[in-house]
C-alpha angles and dihedrals in degrees: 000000000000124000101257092056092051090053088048085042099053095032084066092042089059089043085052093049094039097055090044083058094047094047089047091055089041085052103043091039101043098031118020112113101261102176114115092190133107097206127094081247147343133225127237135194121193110178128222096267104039122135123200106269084055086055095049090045094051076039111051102065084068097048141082092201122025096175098058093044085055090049094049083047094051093045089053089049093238094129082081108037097055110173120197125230148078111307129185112221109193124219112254090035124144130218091259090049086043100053080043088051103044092038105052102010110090107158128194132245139211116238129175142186134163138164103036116160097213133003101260081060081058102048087040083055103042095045086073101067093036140056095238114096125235099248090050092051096044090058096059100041084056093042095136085211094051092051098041103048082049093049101257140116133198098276096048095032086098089064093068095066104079107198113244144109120283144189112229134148106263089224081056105135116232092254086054095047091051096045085052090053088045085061091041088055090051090052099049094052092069121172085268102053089034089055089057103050081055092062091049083050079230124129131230093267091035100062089046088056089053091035084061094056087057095050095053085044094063138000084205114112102196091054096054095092091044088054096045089057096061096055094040080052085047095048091042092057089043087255131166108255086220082199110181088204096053092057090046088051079047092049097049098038087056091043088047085214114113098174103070134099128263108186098157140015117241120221082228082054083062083064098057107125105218119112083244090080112088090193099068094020122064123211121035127316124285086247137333125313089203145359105270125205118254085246098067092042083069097045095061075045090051100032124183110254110227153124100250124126112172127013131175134201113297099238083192101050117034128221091022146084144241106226114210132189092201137051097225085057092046087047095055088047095047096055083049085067099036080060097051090042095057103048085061091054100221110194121169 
Protein backbone atom coordinates (compact mmCIF):
# COMPACT_ATOMS: atom_id res chain seq x y z
CA UNK A 1 0.00 0.00 0.00
CA UNK A 2 1.55 2.74 -0.82
CA UNK A 3 2.07 5.87 1.63
CA UNK A 4 -0.28 8.01 0.42
CA UNK A 5 -3.13 5.40 0.90
CA UNK A 6 -2.18 4.80 4.31
CA UNK A 7 -2.39 8.57 5.04
CA UNK A 8 -5.80 8.59 3.30
CA UNK A 9 -6.44 5.32 5.20
CA UNK A 10 -5.69 6.47 8.53
CA UNK A 11 -6.97 10.30 7.86
CA UNK A 12 -10.68 8.53 7.46
CA UNK A 13 -10.05 6.19 10.48
CA UNK A 14 -9.47 9.64 12.95
CA UNK A 15 -12.32 11.21 11.33
CA UNK A 16 -14.17 7.96 12.21
CA UNK A 17 -13.12 8.03 15.52
CA UNK A 18 -13.50 11.56 15.82
CA UNK A 19 -17.26 11.71 14.72
CA UNK A 20 -18.05 8.58 17.02
CA UNK A 21 -16.66 10.79 19.76
CA UNK A 22 -18.48 13.56 18.81
CA UNK A 23 -21.88 11.58 18.50
CA UNK A 24 -21.13 9.92 21.96
CA UNK A 25 -20.72 13.60 23.76
CA UNK A 26 -23.82 14.89 21.72
CA UNK A 27 -25.59 11.83 23.10
CA UNK A 28 -24.53 11.80 26.56
CA UNK A 29 -24.80 15.75 26.76
CA UNK A 30 -28.39 16.43 24.77
CA UNK A 31 -30.31 12.91 25.79
CA UNK A 32 -29.17 11.17 28.50
CA UNK A 33 -31.42 11.15 31.07
CA UNK A 34 -29.97 14.03 33.39
CA UNK A 35 -32.99 14.26 36.61
CA UNK A 36 -31.69 13.28 39.98
CA UNK A 37 -35.39 13.29 41.55
CA UNK A 38 -37.78 10.46 42.63
CA UNK A 39 -40.64 12.13 42.21
CA UNK A 40 -43.14 12.10 38.75
CA UNK A 41 -41.95 15.69 38.58
CA UNK A 42 -40.36 18.60 40.38
CA UNK A 43 -41.28 22.53 40.57
CA UNK A 44 -39.26 25.15 39.72
CA UNK A 45 -39.33 29.12 40.30
CA UNK A 46 -36.95 31.47 38.34
CA UNK A 47 -37.66 35.10 39.29
CA UNK A 48 -37.83 37.81 37.25
CA UNK A 49 -34.21 38.82 37.67
CA UNK A 50 -32.54 35.92 37.69
CA UNK A 51 -29.48 35.45 35.80
CA UNK A 52 -28.08 31.89 34.83
CA UNK A 53 -25.81 30.91 37.53
CA UNK A 54 -29.16 31.66 39.99
CA UNK A 55 -31.00 29.16 37.71
CA UNK A 56 -28.19 26.38 37.91
CA UNK A 57 -27.96 26.81 41.20
CA UNK A 58 -31.92 26.47 41.77
CA UNK A 59 -31.11 23.84 39.10
CA UNK A 60 -28.28 21.64 40.21
CA UNK A 61 -30.01 19.58 43.64
CA UNK A 62 -32.44 17.81 40.75
CA UNK A 63 -29.89 16.94 38.53
CA UNK A 64 -27.20 14.13 37.95
CA UNK A 65 -24.96 16.55 35.63
CA UNK A 66 -25.08 19.85 35.95
CA UNK A 67 -22.37 20.57 33.53
CA UNK A 68 -23.73 19.01 30.79
CA UNK A 69 -27.00 20.40 31.40
CA UNK A 70 -25.08 24.00 31.32
CA UNK A 71 -23.33 22.99 28.04
CA UNK A 72 -26.72 21.80 26.32
CA UNK A 73 -28.15 25.52 27.81
CA UNK A 74 -25.20 27.55 26.32
CA UNK A 75 -25.38 25.89 23.17
CA UNK A 76 -29.32 26.79 22.98
CA UNK A 77 -28.54 30.22 23.80
CA UNK A 78 -30.67 30.20 26.75
CA UNK A 79 -27.91 31.59 29.04
CA UNK A 80 -28.95 34.68 27.61
CA UNK A 81 -32.63 34.58 27.18
CA UNK A 82 -33.51 33.76 30.76
CA UNK A 83 -37.61 33.94 31.28
CA UNK A 84 -39.04 34.15 34.67
CA UNK A 85 -42.02 31.73 36.09
CA UNK A 86 -42.97 28.52 37.40
CA UNK A 87 -41.85 25.83 35.24
CA UNK A 88 -42.61 21.68 35.55
CA UNK A 89 -39.54 19.59 34.78
CA UNK A 90 -40.49 16.28 34.36
CA UNK A 91 -38.16 12.87 35.82
CA UNK A 92 -36.27 10.95 32.87
CA UNK A 93 -35.69 14.35 31.03
CA UNK A 94 -32.92 15.10 29.27
CA UNK A 95 -30.99 18.44 29.00
CA UNK A 96 -32.58 19.15 25.66
CA UNK A 97 -36.16 18.30 27.15
CA UNK A 98 -34.96 20.45 30.45
CA UNK A 99 -33.71 24.26 28.45
CA UNK A 100 -37.40 23.48 26.29
CA UNK A 101 -39.15 23.04 29.80
CA UNK A 102 -37.83 25.80 31.69
CA UNK A 103 -37.94 28.35 28.32
CA UNK A 104 -41.35 28.09 27.03
CA UNK A 105 -43.08 26.20 29.72
CA UNK A 106 -44.56 28.68 32.32
CA UNK A 107 -47.00 27.09 33.87
CA UNK A 108 -49.72 28.53 36.09
CA UNK A 109 -50.34 28.20 39.10
CA UNK A 110 -53.83 28.18 41.77
CA UNK A 111 -53.81 30.59 44.39
CA UNK A 112 -56.64 31.40 47.02
CA UNK A 113 -57.49 33.66 49.64
CA UNK A 114 -60.71 34.53 51.41
CA UNK A 115 -61.79 36.32 54.62
CA UNK A 116 -59.22 39.09 54.95
CA UNK A 117 -60.21 41.96 57.10
CA UNK A 118 -58.25 44.84 55.05
CA UNK A 119 -56.28 44.82 52.05
CA UNK A 120 -53.20 44.81 53.31
CA UNK A 121 -54.56 41.27 54.96
CA UNK A 122 -55.08 40.52 51.48
CA UNK A 123 -51.57 41.58 49.84
CA UNK A 124 -49.85 40.00 52.98
CA UNK A 125 -51.83 36.90 51.95
CA UNK A 126 -51.42 36.84 48.12
CA UNK A 127 -47.40 37.63 48.14
CA UNK A 128 -47.03 34.26 49.33
CA UNK A 129 -48.17 32.29 46.26
CA UNK A 130 -46.68 34.70 43.91
CA UNK A 131 -43.53 36.23 43.17
CA UNK A 132 -44.91 40.10 43.67
CA UNK A 133 -44.27 41.45 46.94
CA UNK A 134 -47.10 43.00 49.46
CA UNK A 135 -46.16 46.29 49.40
CA UNK A 136 -46.13 46.20 45.64
CA UNK A 137 -49.58 44.75 45.54
CA UNK A 138 -51.09 47.08 48.22
CA UNK A 139 -50.17 49.94 46.24
CA UNK A 140 -52.00 49.04 43.49
CA UNK A 141 -54.91 47.88 45.02
CA UNK A 142 -54.97 51.29 46.62
CA UNK A 143 -53.89 53.12 43.19
CA UNK A 144 -56.83 56.42 43.57
CA UNK A 145 -56.90 56.37 39.59
CA UNK A 146 -57.54 52.36 39.41
CA UNK A 147 -60.46 52.61 41.86
CA UNK A 148 -61.84 55.34 40.68
CA UNK A 149 -62.03 54.70 36.94
CA UNK A 150 -63.70 51.08 38.27
CA UNK A 151 -66.07 52.80 40.56
CA UNK A 152 -64.24 52.23 44.19
CA UNK A 153 -62.84 53.94 46.61
CA UNK A 154 -60.44 52.99 49.48
CA UNK A 155 -63.16 51.72 52.09
CA UNK A 156 -65.09 49.45 49.54
CA UNK A 157 -61.75 48.50 47.32
CA UNK A 158 -61.67 45.04 49.47
CA UNK A 159 -65.21 44.02 47.81
CA UNK A 160 -63.73 43.61 44.47
CA UNK A 161 -61.57 40.60 45.44
CA UNK A 162 -64.24 37.40 45.41
CA UNK A 163 -62.66 34.67 47.34
CA UNK A 164 -62.00 31.76 45.32
CA UNK A 165 -59.36 29.78 43.76
CA UNK A 166 -57.63 31.09 40.42
CA UNK A 167 -55.73 30.33 38.23
CA UNK A 168 -52.93 33.15 37.62
CA UNK A 169 -48.76 33.03 36.32
CA UNK A 170 -46.68 33.13 39.53
CA UNK A 171 -44.22 35.88 37.75
CA UNK A 172 -47.84 37.88 37.28
CA UNK A 173 -47.04 41.69 38.38
CA UNK A 174 -49.50 43.28 41.11
CA UNK A 175 -51.13 45.31 38.64
CA UNK A 176 -51.67 42.17 36.76
CA UNK A 177 -52.84 40.38 39.50
CA UNK A 178 -55.34 43.10 40.32
CA UNK A 179 -56.64 43.66 36.58
CA UNK A 180 -57.22 39.80 36.54
CA UNK A 181 -59.46 40.07 40.00
CA UNK A 182 -61.33 43.18 38.40
CA UNK A 183 -62.46 40.62 35.65
CA UNK A 184 -63.07 38.12 38.09
CA UNK A 185 -65.36 40.64 39.87
CA UNK A 186 -67.22 41.26 36.53
CA UNK A 187 -67.72 37.74 36.16
CA UNK A 188 -68.92 37.06 39.25
CA UNK A 189 -71.58 39.74 39.06
CA UNK A 190 -73.50 37.82 36.40
CA UNK A 191 -77.51 39.17 35.06
CA UNK A 192 -78.69 37.04 37.50
CA UNK A 193 -76.73 38.24 40.63
CA UNK A 194 -76.88 41.60 39.37
CA UNK A 195 -81.02 41.30 39.13
CA UNK A 196 -81.12 40.58 42.46
CA UNK A 197 -79.12 43.16 43.89
CA UNK A 198 -81.59 45.31 42.03
CA UNK A 199 -84.46 43.96 44.03
CA UNK A 200 -82.56 44.58 47.34
CA UNK A 201 -82.00 48.43 45.66
CA UNK A 202 -78.12 47.44 46.78
CA UNK A 203 -75.52 47.63 44.79
CA UNK A 204 -72.86 45.17 44.01
CA UNK A 205 -70.48 46.53 46.78
CA UNK A 206 -73.31 47.22 48.93
CA UNK A 207 -74.74 43.57 49.36
CA UNK A 208 -70.94 42.28 50.09
CA UNK A 209 -70.78 44.66 52.67
CA UNK A 210 -73.95 43.25 54.12
CA UNK A 211 -72.95 39.64 53.03
CA UNK A 212 -69.79 40.22 55.43
CA UNK A 213 -71.86 41.01 58.46
CA UNK A 214 -73.44 37.70 58.00
CA UNK A 215 -70.39 35.96 57.71
CA UNK A 216 -68.89 37.30 60.96
CA UNK A 217 -72.30 36.63 62.44
CA UNK A 218 -72.09 32.79 61.86
CA UNK A 219 -69.75 30.44 60.48
CA UNK A 220 -72.71 28.44 59.92
CA UNK A 221 -73.62 28.01 56.15
CA UNK A 222 -77.06 26.83 56.32
CA UNK A 223 -78.03 29.89 58.55
CA UNK A 224 -76.67 32.61 56.12
CA UNK A 225 -79.81 33.08 54.36
CA UNK A 226 -81.81 33.07 57.84
CA UNK A 227 -79.54 35.81 59.03
CA UNK A 228 -79.69 37.68 56.13
CA UNK A 229 -83.28 37.86 56.47
CA UNK A 230 -83.26 39.41 59.36
CA UNK A 231 -80.94 42.52 58.13
CA UNK A 232 -82.74 42.76 54.54
CA UNK A 233 -86.40 42.92 57.25
CA UNK A 234 -84.22 45.70 59.39
CA UNK A 235 -83.24 47.73 56.39
CA UNK A 236 -86.79 47.43 54.90
CA UNK A 237 -88.44 49.08 58.23
CA UNK A 238 -85.54 51.81 58.26
CA UNK A 239 -84.13 49.99 61.03
CA UNK A 240 -80.82 50.19 62.59
CA UNK A 241 -78.66 46.87 61.41
CA UNK A 242 -77.20 46.75 65.46
CA UNK A 243 -74.80 44.84 64.01
CA UNK A 244 -71.86 43.46 67.06
CA UNK A 245 -69.28 43.06 64.16
CA UNK A 246 -69.64 46.17 62.96
CA UNK A 247 -68.71 47.78 66.45
CA UNK A 248 -65.72 45.32 66.78
CA UNK A 249 -64.41 46.55 62.69
CA UNK A 250 -65.10 50.19 64.38
CA UNK A 251 -63.11 49.32 67.42
CA UNK A 252 -60.13 48.05 65.67
CA UNK A 253 -60.09 50.63 62.74
CA UNK A 254 -59.98 53.55 65.61
CA UNK A 255 -57.60 51.67 67.48
CA UNK A 256 -55.74 51.16 64.41
CA UNK A 257 -54.91 47.87 65.87
CA UNK A 258 -56.41 44.95 64.00
CA UNK A 259 -54.79 42.24 65.85
CA UNK A 260 -56.26 42.38 68.76
CA UNK A 261 -59.21 40.34 70.41
CA UNK A 262 -62.34 41.13 70.59
CA UNK A 263 -64.02 38.64 72.67
CA UNK A 264 -67.29 40.92 73.82
CA UNK A 265 -69.08 44.15 72.84
CA UNK A 266 -69.25 46.92 75.47
CA UNK A 267 -72.18 48.75 75.84
CA UNK A 268 -69.49 51.95 75.70
CA UNK A 269 -68.46 50.30 72.55
CA UNK A 270 -72.18 51.09 71.46
CA UNK A 271 -71.05 54.57 71.80
CA UNK A 272 -67.98 54.41 69.25
CA UNK A 273 -68.58 57.32 66.54
CA UNK A 274 -67.34 55.76 63.06
CA UNK A 275 -70.05 54.97 60.17
CA UNK A 276 -68.95 51.39 60.77
CA UNK A 277 -71.12 51.22 63.75
CA UNK A 278 -74.64 50.11 62.87
CA UNK A 279 -75.79 51.11 66.07
CA UNK A 280 -75.39 54.90 65.68
CA UNK A 281 -75.34 54.75 61.58
CA UNK A 282 -78.08 53.68 59.79
CA UNK A 283 -77.74 51.72 56.08
CA UNK A 284 -74.89 49.35 55.37
CA UNK A 285 -71.72 49.81 56.08
CA UNK A 286 -69.30 52.28 54.04
CA UNK A 287 -67.31 48.82 52.81
CA UNK A 288 -66.80 45.49 54.08
CA UNK A 289 -65.77 44.62 57.68
CA UNK A 290 -64.51 41.49 56.49
CA UNK A 291 -64.04 39.22 53.32
CA UNK A 292 -67.01 37.26 53.13
CA UNK A 293 -67.26 33.84 51.41
CA UNK A 294 -69.00 33.65 48.14
CA UNK A 295 -71.42 31.70 49.88
CA UNK A 296 -72.66 34.27 52.00
CA UNK A 297 -72.64 36.70 49.28
CA UNK A 298 -75.53 34.44 47.92
CA UNK A 299 -77.15 34.11 50.78
CA UNK A 300 -77.91 38.43 51.27
CA UNK A 301 -78.85 37.58 47.14
CA UNK A 302 -81.09 34.71 48.21
CA UNK A 303 -82.25 35.98 51.28
CA UNK A 304 -84.59 33.97 53.71
CA UNK A 305 -88.17 35.37 53.54
CA UNK A 306 -89.50 35.85 56.99
CA UNK A 307 -90.92 37.81 59.64
CA UNK A 308 -87.66 37.99 62.28
CA UNK A 309 -86.40 40.84 63.49
CA UNK A 310 -83.75 40.16 66.19
CA UNK A 311 -82.00 36.70 67.02
CA UNK A 312 -78.94 35.78 69.64
CA UNK A 313 -76.61 33.05 69.94
CA UNK A 314 -78.30 29.68 70.58
CA UNK A 315 -76.42 28.71 74.10
CA UNK A 316 -77.99 25.30 73.40
CA UNK A 317 -77.11 24.84 70.38
CA UNK A 318 -73.60 26.28 69.31
CA UNK A 319 -72.78 27.92 66.30
CA UNK A 320 -76.04 28.75 65.78
CA UNK A 321 -78.94 31.34 66.58
CA UNK A 322 -82.46 31.74 68.18
CA UNK A 323 -84.79 34.01 65.41
CA UNK A 324 -87.39 36.09 67.00
CA UNK A 325 -90.51 38.31 65.46
CA UNK A 326 -90.75 40.56 68.83
CA UNK A 327 -88.55 42.42 70.84
CA UNK A 328 -89.96 41.00 74.54
CA UNK A 329 -89.08 37.50 73.16
CA UNK A 330 -85.54 38.74 71.82
CA UNK A 331 -85.08 40.30 74.96
CA UNK A 332 -85.75 36.71 77.23
CA UNK A 333 -83.62 35.15 75.11
CA UNK A 334 -81.14 37.66 75.23
CA UNK A 335 -80.74 37.66 79.18
CA UNK A 336 -80.42 33.51 78.64
CA UNK A 337 -77.36 34.26 77.02
CA UNK A 338 -76.16 37.48 79.42
CA UNK A 339 -76.32 34.77 82.04
CA UNK A 340 -74.03 31.97 80.02
CA UNK A 341 -71.81 34.49 79.05
CA UNK A 342 -71.14 35.43 82.02
CA UNK A 343 -70.44 32.37 83.68
CA UNK A 344 -67.63 32.05 81.17
CA UNK A 345 -66.42 35.14 82.05
CA UNK A 346 -65.59 36.42 78.85
CA UNK A 347 -63.26 39.73 79.21
CA UNK A 348 -61.46 41.30 76.03
Amino acid sequence: MSNLKKVLVATLLLGLVGMAGFAYYVYNNVFVTNTAFNNSEAHIYIPSDADFSMVLEELEPLLKDINSFKTVAVKKEYHSNIKSGHFIIKKGMNNNDLVNAIRIGNVPISIKFNNQERLEHLAGSISKQIETDSLSLLNSFKDPKFLNEKGFDFTNALAMYIPNTYEVYWNISADGFRDKMFKEYQNFWNANRVGKAKKLNLTETEVINLAAIVQKETAKEDERKRVAGVYVNRLNKGMLLQADPTVIYAKKLLDNDFNQQIKRVLYKDLELDSPYNTYKYTGVPPGPITMPDISSIDAVLNYEHHNYIFFVADVTNFGYHKFTKTLAQHNRNKKEYVRWINKQKANR
